[in-house]
The first five atom37 places (N, CA, C, CB, O) and aatype in JSON, in Angstrom:
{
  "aatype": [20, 20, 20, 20, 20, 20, 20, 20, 20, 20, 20, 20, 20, 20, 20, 20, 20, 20, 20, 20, 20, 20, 20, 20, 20, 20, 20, 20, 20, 20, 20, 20, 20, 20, 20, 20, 20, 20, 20, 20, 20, 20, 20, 20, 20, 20, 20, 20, 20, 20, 20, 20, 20, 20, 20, 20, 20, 20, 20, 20, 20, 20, 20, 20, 20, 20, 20, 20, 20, 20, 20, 20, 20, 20, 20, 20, 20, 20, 20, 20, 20, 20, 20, 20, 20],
  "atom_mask": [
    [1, 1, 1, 1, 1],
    [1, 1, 1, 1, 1],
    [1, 1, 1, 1, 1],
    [1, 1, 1, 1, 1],
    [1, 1, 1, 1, 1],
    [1, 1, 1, 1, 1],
    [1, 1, 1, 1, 1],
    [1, 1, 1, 1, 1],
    [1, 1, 1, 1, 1],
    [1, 1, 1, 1, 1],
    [1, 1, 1, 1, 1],
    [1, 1, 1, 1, 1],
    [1, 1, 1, 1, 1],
    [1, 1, 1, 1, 1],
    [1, 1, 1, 1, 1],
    [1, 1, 1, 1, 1],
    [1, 1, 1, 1, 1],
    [1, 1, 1, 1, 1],
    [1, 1, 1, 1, 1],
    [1, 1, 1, 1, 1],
    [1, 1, 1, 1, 1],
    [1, 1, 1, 1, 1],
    [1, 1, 1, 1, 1],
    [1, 1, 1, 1, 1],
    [1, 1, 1, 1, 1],
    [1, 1, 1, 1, 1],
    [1, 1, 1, 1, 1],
    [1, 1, 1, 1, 1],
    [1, 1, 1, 1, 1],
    [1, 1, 1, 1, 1],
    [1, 1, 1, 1, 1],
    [1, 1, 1, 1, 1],
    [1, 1, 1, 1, 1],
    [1, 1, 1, 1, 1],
    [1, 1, 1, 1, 1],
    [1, 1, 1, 1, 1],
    [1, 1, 1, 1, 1],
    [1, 1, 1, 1, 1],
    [1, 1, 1, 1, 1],
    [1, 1, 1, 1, 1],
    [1, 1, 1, 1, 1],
    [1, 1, 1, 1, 1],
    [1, 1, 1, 1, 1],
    [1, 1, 1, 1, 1],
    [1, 1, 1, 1, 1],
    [1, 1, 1, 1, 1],
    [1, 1, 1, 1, 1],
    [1, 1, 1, 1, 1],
    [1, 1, 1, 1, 1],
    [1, 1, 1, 1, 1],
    [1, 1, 1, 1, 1],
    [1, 1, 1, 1, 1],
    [1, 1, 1, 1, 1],
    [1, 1, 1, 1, 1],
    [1, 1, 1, 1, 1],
    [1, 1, 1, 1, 1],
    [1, 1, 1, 1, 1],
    [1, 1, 1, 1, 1],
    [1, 1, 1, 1, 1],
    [1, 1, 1, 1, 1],
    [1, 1, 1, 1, 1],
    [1, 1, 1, 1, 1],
    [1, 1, 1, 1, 1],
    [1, 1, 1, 1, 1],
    [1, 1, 1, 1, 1],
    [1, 1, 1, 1, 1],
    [1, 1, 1, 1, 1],
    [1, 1, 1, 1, 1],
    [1, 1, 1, 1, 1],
    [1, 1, 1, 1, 1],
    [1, 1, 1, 1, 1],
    [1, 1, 1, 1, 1],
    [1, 1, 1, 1, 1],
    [1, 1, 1, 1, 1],
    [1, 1, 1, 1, 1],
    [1, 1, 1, 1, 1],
    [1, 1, 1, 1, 1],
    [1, 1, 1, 1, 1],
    [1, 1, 1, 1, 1],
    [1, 1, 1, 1, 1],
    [1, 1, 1, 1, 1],
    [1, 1, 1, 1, 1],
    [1, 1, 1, 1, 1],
    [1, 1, 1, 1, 1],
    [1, 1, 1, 1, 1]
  ],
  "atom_positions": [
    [[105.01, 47.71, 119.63], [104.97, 49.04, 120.24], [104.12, 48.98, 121.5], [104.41, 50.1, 119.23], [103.12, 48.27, 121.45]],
    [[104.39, 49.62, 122.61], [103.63, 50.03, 123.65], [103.72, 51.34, 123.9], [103.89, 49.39, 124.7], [104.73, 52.01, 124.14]],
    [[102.17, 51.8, 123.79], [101.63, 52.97, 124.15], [101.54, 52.86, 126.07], [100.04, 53.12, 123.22], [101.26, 51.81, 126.66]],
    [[101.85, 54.15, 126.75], [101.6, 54.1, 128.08], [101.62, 55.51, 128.14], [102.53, 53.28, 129.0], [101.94, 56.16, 127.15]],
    [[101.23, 56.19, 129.51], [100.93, 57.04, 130.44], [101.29, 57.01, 131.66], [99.94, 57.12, 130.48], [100.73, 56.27, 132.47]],
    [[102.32, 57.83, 131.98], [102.92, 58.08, 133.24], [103.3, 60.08, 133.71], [104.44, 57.02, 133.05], [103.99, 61.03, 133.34]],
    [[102.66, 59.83, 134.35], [102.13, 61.71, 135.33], [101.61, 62.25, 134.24], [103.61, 63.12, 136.06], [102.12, 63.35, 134.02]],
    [[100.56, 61.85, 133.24], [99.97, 62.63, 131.89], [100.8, 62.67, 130.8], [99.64, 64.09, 132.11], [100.51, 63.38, 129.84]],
    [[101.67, 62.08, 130.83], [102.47, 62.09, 129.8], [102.06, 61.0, 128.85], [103.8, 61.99, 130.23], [101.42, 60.21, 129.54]],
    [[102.1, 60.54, 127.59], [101.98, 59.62, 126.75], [102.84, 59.44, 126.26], [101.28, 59.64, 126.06], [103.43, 60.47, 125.92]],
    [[103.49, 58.14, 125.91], [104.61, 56.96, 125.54], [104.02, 56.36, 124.87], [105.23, 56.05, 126.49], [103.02, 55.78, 125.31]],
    [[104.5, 56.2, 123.16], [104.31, 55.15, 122.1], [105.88, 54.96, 122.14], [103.5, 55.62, 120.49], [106.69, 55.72, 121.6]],
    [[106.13, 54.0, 122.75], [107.62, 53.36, 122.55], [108.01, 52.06, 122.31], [108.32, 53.53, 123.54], [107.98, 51.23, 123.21]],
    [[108.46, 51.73, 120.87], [109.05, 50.51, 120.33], [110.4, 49.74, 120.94], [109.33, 50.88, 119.0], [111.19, 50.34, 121.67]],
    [[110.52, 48.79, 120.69], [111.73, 47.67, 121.34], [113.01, 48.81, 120.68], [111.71, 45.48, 120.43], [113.74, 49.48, 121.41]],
    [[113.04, 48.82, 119.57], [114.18, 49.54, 119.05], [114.76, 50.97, 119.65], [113.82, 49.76, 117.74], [115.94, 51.34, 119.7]],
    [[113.55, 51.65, 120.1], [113.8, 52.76, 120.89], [114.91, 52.67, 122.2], [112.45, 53.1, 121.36], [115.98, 53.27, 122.31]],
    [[114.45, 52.0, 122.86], [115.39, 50.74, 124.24], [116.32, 50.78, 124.03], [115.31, 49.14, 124.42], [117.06, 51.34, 124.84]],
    [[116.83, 50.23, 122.88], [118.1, 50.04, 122.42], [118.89, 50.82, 122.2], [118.16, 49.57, 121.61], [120.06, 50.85, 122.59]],
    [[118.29, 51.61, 121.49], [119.04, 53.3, 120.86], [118.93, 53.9, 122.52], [117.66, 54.63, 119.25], [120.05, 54.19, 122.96]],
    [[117.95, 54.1, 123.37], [118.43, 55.07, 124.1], [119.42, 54.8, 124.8], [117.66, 55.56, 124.77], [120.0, 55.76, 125.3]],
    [[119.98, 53.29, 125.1], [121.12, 52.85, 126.19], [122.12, 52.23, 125.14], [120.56, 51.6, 127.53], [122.84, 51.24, 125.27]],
    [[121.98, 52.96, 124.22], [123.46, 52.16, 123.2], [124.68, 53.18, 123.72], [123.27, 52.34, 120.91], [125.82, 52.74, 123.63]],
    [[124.49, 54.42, 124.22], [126.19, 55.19, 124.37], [126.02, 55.39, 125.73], [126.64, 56.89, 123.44], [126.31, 56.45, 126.28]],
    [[125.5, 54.3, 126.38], [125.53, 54.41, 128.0], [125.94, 53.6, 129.07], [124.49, 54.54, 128.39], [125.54, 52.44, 129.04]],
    [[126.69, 53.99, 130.07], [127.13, 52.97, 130.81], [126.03, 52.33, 132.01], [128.42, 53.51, 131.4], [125.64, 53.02, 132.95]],
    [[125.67, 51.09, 131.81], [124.48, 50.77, 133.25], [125.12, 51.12, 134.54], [124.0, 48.96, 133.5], [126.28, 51.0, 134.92]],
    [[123.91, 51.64, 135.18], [124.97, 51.82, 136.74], [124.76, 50.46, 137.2], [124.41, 53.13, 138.2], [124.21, 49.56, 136.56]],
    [[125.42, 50.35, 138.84], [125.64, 49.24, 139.33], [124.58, 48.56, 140.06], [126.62, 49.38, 139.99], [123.99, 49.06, 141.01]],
    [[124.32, 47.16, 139.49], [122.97, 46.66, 140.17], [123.51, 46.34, 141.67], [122.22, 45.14, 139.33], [124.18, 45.37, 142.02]],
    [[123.07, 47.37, 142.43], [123.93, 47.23, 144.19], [122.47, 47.84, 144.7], [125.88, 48.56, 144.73], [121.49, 48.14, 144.01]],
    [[122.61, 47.9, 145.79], [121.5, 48.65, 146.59], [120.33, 48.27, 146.6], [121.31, 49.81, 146.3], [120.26, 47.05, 146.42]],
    [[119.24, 48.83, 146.76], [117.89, 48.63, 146.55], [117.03, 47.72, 145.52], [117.58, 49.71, 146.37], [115.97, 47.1, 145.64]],
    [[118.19, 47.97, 144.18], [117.46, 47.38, 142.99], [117.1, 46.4, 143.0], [117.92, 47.34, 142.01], [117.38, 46.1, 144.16]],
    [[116.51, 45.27, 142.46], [116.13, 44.1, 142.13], [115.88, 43.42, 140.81], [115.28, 44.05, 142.67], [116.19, 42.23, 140.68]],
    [[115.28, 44.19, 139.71], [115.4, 43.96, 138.87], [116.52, 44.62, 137.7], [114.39, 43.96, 138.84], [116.93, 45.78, 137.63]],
    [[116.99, 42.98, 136.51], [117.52, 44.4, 135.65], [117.05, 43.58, 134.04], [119.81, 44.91, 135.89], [116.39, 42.55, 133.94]],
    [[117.58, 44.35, 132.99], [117.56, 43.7, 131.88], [118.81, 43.76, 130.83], [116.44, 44.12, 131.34], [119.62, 44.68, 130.89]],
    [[118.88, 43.03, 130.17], [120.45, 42.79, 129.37], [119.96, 43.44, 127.76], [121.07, 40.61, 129.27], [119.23, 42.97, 126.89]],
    [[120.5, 44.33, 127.83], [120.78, 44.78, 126.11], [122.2, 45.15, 125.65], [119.93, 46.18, 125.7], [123.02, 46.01, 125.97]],
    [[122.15, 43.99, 124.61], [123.67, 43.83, 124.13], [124.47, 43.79, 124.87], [124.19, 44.64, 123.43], [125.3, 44.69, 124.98]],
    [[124.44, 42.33, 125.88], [125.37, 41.96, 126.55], [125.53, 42.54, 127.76], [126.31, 42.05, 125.92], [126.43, 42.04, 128.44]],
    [[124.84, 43.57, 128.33], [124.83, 44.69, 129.17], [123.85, 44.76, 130.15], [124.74, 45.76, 128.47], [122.68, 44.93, 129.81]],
    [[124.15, 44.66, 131.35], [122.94, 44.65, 132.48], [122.52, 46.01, 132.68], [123.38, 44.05, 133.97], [123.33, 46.87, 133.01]],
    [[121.11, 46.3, 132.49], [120.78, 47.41, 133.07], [119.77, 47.5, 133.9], [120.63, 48.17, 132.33], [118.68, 47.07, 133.52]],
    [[119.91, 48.1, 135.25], [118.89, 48.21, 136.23], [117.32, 48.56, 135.1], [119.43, 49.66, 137.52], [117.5, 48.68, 133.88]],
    [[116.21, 48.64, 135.57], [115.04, 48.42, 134.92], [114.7, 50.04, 134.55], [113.89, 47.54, 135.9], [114.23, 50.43, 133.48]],
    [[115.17, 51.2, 136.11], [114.23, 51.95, 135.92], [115.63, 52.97, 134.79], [113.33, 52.6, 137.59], [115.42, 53.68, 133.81]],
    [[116.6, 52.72, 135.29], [117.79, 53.49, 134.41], [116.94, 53.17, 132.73], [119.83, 52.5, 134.67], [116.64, 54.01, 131.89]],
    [[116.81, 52.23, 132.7], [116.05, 51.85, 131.09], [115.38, 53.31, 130.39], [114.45, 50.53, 131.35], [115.87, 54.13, 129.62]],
    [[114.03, 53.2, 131.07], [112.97, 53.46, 131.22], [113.16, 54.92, 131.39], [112.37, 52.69, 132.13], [112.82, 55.73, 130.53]],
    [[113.73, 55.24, 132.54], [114.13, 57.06, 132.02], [114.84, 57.34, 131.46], [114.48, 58.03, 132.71], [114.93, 58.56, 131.41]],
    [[115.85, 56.59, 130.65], [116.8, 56.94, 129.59], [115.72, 57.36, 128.57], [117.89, 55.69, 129.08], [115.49, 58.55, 128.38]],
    [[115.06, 56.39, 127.94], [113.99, 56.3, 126.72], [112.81, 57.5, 127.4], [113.2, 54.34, 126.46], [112.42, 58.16, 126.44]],
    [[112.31, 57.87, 128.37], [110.78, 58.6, 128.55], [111.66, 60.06, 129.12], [109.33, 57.63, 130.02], [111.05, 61.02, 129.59]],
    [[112.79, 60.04, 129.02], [113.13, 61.61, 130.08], [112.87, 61.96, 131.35], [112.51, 62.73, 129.7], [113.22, 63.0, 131.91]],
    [[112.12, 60.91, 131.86], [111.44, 61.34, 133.28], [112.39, 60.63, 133.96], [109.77, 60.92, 133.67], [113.13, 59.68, 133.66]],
    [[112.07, 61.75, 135.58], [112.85, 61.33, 136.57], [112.56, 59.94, 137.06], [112.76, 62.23, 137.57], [111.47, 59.51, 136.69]],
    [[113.38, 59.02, 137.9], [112.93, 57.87, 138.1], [111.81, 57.87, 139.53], [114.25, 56.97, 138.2], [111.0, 57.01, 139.88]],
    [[112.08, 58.92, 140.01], [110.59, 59.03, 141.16], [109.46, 59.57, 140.02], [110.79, 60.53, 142.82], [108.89, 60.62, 140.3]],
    [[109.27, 59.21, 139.35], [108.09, 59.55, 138.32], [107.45, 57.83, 138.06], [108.85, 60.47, 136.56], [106.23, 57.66, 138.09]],
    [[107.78, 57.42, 137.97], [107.25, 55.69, 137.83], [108.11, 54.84, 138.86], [107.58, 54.91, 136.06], [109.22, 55.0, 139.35]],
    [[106.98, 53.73, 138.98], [107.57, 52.57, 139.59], [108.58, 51.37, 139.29], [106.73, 52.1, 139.84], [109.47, 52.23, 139.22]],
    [[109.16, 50.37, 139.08], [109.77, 49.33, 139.27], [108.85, 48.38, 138.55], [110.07, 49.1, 140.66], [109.26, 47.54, 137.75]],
    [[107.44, 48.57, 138.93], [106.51, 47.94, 138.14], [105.99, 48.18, 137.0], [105.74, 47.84, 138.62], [105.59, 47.32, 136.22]],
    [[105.97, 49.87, 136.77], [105.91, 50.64, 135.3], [106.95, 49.99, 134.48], [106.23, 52.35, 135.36], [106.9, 49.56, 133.33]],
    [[107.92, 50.01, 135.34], [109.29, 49.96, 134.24], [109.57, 48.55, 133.73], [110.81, 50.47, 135.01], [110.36, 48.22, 132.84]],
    [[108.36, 47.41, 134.83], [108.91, 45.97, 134.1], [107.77, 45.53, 132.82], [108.94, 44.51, 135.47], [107.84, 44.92, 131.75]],
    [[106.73, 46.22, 133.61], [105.1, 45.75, 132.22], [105.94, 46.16, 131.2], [103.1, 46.9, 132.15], [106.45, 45.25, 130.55]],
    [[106.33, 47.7, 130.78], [106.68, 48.02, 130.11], [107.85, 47.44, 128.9], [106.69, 48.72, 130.72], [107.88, 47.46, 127.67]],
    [[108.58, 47.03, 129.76], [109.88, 45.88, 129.25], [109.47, 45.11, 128.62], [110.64, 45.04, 130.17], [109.68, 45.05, 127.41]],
    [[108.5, 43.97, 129.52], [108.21, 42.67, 129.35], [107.17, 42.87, 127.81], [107.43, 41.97, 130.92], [107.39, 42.25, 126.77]],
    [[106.54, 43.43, 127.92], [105.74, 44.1, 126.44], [106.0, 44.26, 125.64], [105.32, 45.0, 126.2], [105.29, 44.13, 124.64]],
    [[107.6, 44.75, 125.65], [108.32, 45.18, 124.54], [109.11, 43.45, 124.29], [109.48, 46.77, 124.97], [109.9, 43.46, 123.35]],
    [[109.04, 42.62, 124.71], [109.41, 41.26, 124.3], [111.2, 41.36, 125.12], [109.28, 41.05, 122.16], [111.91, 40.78, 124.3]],
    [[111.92, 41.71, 126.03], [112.22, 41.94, 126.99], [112.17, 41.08, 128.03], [111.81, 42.74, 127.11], [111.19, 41.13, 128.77]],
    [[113.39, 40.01, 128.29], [113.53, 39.67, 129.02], [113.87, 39.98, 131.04], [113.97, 39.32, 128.26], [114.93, 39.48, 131.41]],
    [[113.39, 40.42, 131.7], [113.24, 41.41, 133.07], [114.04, 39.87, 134.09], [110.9, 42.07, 133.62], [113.39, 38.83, 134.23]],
    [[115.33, 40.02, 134.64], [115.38, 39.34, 135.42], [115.64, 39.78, 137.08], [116.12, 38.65, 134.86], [115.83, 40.98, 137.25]],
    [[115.67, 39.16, 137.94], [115.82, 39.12, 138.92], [117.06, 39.26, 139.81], [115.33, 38.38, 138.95], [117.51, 38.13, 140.0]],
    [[117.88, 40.31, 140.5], [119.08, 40.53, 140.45], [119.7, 39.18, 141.76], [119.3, 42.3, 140.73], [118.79, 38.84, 142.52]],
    [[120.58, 38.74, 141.93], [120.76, 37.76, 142.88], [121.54, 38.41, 143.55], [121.19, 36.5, 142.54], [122.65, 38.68, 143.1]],
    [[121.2, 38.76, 144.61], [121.79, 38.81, 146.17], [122.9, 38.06, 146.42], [120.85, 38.32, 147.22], [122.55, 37.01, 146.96]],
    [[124.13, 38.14, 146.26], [124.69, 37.5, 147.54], [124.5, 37.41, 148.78], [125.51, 37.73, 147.71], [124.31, 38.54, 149.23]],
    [[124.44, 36.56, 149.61], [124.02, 37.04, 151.34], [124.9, 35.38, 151.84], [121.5, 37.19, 151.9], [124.98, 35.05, 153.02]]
  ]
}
């Protein structure tokens, strides 16, 4: 479990939680800005889509960096999206 705090809010959120919140969801597309994502059940999902699925908050409410400690804590593999160029 990881306990956190983001705009006063408090988060006790387990690995299993993760799962359940992006099990009836489609990931959007790792294009644009993003950089990081993570795979649950086979499934790429950008980091912060995760992270406000499970906390309700908007994604201008935490960072990219909230959303990877957070991951990586939860035993969460966080990878690195590859650019074509």
């Amino acid at each position: 479990m990881v306990v956190f705090t983001i705009r006063g809010k408090r988060f006790d959120i387990e690995k299993e939680d993760i799962i359940n919140a992006v099990k009836d969801v489609e990931p959007e597309p790792l294009t644009g800005r993003r950089k990081y994502y993570v795979e649950i059940n086979g499934r790429k999902y950008p980091i912060k889509q995760v992270i406000s699925l499970v906390t309700g908050l908007p994604r201008i409410a935490f960072t990219a960096m909230d959303a990877y400690r957070i991951l990586t804590k939860l035993g969460f593999e966080v990878k690195e999206i590859e650019k074509s160029g």
